[in-house]
C-alpha positions in Angstrom: 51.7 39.0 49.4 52.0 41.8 47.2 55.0 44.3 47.1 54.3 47.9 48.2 56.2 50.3 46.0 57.1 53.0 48.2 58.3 55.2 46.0 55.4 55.6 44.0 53.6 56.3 47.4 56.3 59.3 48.1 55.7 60.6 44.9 52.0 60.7 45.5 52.4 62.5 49.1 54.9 64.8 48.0 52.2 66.8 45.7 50.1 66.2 48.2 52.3 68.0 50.4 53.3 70.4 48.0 49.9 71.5 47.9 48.7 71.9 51.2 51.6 73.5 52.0 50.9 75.9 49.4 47.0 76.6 50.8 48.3 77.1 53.8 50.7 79.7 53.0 47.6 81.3 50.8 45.5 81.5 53.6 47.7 82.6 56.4 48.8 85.4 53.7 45.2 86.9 53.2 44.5 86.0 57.3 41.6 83.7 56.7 40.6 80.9 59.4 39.5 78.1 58.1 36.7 75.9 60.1 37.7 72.3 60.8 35.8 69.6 62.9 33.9 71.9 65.0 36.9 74.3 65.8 39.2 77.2 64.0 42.4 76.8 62.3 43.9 80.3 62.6 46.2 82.2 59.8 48.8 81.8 62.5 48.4 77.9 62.9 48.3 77.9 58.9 51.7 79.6 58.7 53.2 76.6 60.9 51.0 74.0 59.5 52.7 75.7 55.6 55.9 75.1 57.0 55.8 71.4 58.7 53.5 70.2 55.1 57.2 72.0 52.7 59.9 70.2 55.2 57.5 66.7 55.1 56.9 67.3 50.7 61.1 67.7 51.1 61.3 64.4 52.7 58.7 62.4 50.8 60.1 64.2 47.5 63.7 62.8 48.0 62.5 59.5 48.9 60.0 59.0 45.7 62.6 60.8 43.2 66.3 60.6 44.5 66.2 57.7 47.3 68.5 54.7 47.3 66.9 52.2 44.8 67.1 48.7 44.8 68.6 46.3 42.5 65.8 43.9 40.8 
């Protein structure tokens, strides 16, 4: 079985993060509500969805850049 390198998977969602978080914040700024699966993400949502995607890119960024590594 193949070893999963987690790191390299935090660094990948941590843009990831970074950038919704950043849409977010750019919609809920100019107040527009975006359609999703049949229903409405309001500016409001989008201001809480902005915050929970920054805390997560925190987390993921620490774990794919600063997190404990192990020795080979």
């Amino acid at each position: 079985m193949k070893n999963i390198k987690w790191r390299e998977i935090f660094k990948f969602l941590s843009g990831a993060f970074f950038v919704t978080a950043g849409a977010s914040w750019y919609f809920a700024w100019y107040k527009v509500d975006l359609p999703f699966m049949g229903t409405t993400m309001t500016h409001e949502f989008l201001v809480f969805r902005g915050f929970l995607h920054f805390i997560l890119f925190l987390v993921t960024f620490y774990f794919g850049f600063f997190g404990k590594r192990k020795n080979s």
